[in-house]
Backbone bond lengths (Angstrom), bond angles and torsions (degrees), N, CA, C in turn:
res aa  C-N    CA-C-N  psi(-1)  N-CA   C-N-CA  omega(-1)  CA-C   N-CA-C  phi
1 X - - - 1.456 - - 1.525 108.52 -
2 X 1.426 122.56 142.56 1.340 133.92 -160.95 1.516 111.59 -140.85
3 X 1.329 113.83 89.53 1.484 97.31 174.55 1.494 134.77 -77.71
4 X 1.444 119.17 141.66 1.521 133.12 -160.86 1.359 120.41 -142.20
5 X 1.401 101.25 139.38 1.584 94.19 157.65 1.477 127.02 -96.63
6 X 1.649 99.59 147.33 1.954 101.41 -156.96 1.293 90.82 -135.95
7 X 1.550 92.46 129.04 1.593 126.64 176.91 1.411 106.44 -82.78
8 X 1.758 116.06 157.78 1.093 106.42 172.84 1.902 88.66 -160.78
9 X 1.343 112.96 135.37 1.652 97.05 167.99 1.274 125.06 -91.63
10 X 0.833 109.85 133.10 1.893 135.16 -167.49 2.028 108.43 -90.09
11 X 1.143 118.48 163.73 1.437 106.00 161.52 1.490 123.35 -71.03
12 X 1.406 100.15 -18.44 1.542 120.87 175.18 1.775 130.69 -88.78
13 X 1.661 99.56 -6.90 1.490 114.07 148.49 1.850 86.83 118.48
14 X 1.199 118.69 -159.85 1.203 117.83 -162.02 1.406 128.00 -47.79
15 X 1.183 148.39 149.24 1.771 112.94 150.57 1.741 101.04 -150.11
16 X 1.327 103.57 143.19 1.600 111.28 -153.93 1.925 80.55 -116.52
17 X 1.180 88.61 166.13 1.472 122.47 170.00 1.037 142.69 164.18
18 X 1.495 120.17 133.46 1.716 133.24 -159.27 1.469 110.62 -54.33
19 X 1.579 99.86 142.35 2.175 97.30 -178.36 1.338 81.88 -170.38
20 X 1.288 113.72 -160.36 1.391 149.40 -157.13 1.643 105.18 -140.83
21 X 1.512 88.91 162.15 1.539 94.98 -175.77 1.428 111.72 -154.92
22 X 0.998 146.84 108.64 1.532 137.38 140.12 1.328 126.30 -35.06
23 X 1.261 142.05 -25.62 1.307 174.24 -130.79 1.712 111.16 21.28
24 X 1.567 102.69 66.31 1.496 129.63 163.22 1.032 98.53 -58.10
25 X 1.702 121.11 160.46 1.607 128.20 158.64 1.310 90.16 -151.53
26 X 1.536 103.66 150.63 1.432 126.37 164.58 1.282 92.36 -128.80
27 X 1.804 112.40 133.39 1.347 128.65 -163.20 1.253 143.31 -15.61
28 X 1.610 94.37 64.20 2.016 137.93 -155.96 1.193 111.02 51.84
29 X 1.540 114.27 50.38 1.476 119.55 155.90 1.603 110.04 -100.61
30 X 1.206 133.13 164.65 1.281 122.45 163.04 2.068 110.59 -90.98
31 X 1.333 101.67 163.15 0.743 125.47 -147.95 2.183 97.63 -118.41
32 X 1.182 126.94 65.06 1.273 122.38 -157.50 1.683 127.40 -101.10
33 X 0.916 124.05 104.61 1.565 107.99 174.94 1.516 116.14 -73.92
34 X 1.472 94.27 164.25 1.784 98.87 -178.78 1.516 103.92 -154.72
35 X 1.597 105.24 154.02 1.521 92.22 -162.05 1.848 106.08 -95.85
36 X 0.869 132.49 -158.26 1.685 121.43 -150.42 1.808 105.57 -84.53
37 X 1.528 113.51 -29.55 1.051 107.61 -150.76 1.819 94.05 -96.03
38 X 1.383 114.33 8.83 1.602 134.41 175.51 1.476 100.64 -117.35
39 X 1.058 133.30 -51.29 1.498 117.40 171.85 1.964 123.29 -52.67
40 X 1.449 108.39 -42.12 1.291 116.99 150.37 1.535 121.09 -36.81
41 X 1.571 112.18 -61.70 1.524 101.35 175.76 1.208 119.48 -53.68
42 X 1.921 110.80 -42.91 1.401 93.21 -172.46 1.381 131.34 -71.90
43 X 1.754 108.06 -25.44 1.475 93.52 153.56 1.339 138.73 -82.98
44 X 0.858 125.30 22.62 1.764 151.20 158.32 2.253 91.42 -77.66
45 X 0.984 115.48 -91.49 1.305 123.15 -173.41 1.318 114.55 -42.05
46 X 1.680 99.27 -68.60 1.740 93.11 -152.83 1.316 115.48 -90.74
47 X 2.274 110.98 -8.94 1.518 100.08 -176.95 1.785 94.08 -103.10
48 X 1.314 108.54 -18.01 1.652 95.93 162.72 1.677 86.23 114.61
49 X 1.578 127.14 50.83 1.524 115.54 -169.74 1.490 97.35 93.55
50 X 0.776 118.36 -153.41 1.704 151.83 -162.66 1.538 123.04 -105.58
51 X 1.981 94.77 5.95 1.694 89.94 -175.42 1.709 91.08 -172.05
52 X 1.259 81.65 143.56 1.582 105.45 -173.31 1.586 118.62 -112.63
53 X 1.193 104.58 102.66 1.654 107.20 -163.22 1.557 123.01 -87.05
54 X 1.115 118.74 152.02 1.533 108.89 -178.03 1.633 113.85 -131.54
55 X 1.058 141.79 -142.50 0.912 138.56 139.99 1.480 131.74 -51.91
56 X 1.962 90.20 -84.01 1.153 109.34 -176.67 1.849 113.79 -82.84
57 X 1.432 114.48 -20.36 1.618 119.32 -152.03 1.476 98.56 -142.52
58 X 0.983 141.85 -175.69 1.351 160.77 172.30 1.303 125.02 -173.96
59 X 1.487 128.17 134.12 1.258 138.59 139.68 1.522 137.03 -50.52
60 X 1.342 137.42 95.40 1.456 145.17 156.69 1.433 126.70 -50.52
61 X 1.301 119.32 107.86 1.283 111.24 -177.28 1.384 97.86 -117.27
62 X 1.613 114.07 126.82 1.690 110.64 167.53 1.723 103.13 -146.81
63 X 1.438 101.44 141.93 1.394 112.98 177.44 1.649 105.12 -78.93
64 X 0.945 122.60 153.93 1.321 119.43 -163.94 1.540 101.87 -141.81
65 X 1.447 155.38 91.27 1.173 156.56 -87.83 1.908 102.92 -151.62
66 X 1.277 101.76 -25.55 1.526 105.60 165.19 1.560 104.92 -75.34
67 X 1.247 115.36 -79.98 1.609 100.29 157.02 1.446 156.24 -42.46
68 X 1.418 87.46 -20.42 1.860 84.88 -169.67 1.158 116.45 96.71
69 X 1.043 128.30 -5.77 1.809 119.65 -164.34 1.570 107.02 -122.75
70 X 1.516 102.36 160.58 1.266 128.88 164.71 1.777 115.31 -84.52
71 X 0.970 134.51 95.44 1.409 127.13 -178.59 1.394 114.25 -88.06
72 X 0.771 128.63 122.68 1.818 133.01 172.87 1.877 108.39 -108.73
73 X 1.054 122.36 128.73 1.420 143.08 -155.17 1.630 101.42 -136.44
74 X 0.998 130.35 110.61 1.721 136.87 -170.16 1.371 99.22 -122.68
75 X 1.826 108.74 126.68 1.162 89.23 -171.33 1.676 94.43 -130.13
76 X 0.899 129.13 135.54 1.714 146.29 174.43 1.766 120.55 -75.01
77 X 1.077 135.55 108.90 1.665 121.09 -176.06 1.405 114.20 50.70
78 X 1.624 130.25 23.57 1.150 128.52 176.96 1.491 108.96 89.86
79 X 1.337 122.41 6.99 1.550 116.79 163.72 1.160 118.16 -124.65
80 X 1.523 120.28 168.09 1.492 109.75 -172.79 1.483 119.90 -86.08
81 X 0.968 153.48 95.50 1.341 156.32 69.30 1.536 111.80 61.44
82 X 1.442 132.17 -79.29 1.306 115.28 176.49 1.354 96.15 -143.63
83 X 1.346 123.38 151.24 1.938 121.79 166.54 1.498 84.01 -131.97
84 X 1.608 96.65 149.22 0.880 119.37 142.00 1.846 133.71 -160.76
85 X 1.690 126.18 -167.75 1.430 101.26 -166.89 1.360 73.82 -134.64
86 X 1.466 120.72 139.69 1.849 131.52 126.25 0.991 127.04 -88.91
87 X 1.484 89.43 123.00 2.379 101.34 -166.63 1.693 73.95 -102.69
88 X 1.226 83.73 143.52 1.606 107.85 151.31 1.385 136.14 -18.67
89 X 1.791 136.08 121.89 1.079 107.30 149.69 1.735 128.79 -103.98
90 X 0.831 119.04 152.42 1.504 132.85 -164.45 1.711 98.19 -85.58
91 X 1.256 127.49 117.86 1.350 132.31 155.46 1.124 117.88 -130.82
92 X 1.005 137.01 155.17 1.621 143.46 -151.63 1.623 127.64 2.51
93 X 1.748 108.67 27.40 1.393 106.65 -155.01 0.924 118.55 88.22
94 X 1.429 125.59 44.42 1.510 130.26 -162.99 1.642 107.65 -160.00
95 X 1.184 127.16 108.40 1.930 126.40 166.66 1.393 104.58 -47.90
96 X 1.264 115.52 142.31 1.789 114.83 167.82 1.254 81.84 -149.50
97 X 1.596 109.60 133.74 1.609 110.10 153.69 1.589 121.32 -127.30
98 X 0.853 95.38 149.20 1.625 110.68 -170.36 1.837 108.34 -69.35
99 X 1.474 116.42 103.75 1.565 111.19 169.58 1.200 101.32 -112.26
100 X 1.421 112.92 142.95 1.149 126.15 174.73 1.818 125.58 28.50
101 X 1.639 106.69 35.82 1.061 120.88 149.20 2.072 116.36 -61.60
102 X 1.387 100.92 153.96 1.423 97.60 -174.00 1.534 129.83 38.82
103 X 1.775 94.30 42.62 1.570 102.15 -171.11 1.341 97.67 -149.90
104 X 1.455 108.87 -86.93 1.679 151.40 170.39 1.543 88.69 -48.98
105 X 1.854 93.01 129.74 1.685 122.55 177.63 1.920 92.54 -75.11
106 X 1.241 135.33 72.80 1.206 131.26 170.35 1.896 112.52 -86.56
107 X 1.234 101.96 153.04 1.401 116.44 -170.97 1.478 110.23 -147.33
108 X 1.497 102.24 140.11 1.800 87.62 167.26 1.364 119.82 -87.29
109 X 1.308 103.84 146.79 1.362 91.81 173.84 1.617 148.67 -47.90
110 X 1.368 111.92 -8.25 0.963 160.66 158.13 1.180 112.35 -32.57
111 X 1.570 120.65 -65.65 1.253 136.70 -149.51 1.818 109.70 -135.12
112 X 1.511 94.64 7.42 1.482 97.27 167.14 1.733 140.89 -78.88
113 X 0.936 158.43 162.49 0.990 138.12 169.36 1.792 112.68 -176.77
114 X 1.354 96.70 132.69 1.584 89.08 -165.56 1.398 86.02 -161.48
C-alpha cells in the first residue's frame, strides 16, 4: 500500500485528494482508495452532492451509516439499471473505500498534466 495524491477532472477544473493505492489500474487509470471522511468530499465535489445527473439516467451516491457502505444505484429511462454497495476495506486499522475505482479517469497527481 502506497499513499498518494489523486487527481481527477471535475467540470470545475482539477481536484486532488489523499488515499491509498495498491497500484491497481483500470485501462491506465489508477485505481484509489480513500478513507470515509475523503470519500464524502468527493461526493460532495466531484459527483455534485450525492447524485450525478444526466440527461436521460443518473447515478445515486449515498453513504449509508448502519452499514458502512457507499451504495451507488444507476438508473436508465427512470429505472434501475445497476445497484450496488462498497463496504469498506480495512488496512492497518483503517476504513478505505473504493470511489470510483475501475470506473473514474483517476490519476496521481504525480503523473498528471494538462
Amino acid at each position: 500500500m502506497k499513499k498518494e495524491t489523486f487527481a481527477i477532472e471535475t467540470s470545475e477544473g482539477i481536484a486532488e485528494y489523499k488515499g491509498v493505492t495498491f497500484g491497481d489500474l483500470w485501462n491506465g487509470w489508477e485505481c484509489p482508495l480513500f478513507d470515509l471522511k475523503t470519500t464524502i468530499k468527493i461526493l460532495n465535489d466531484v459527483v455534485g452532492g450525492e447524485e450525478q445527473k444526466h440527461e436521460y439516467d443518473f447515478t445515486f451516491y449515498q453513504y449509508d451509516n448502519v452499514y458502512d457502505v457507499i451504495i451507488e444505484t444507476s438508473f436508465y429511462n427512470a429505472k434501475i439499471e445497476c445497484a450496488q454497495t462498497h463496504k469498506p476495506i480495512m488496512i492497518d486499522n483503517k476504513k478505505y473505500y473504493s470511489i470510483g475505482s475501475y470506473c473514474w479517469t483517476w490519476m496521481k497527481k504525480s503523473n498528471y498534466t494538462f
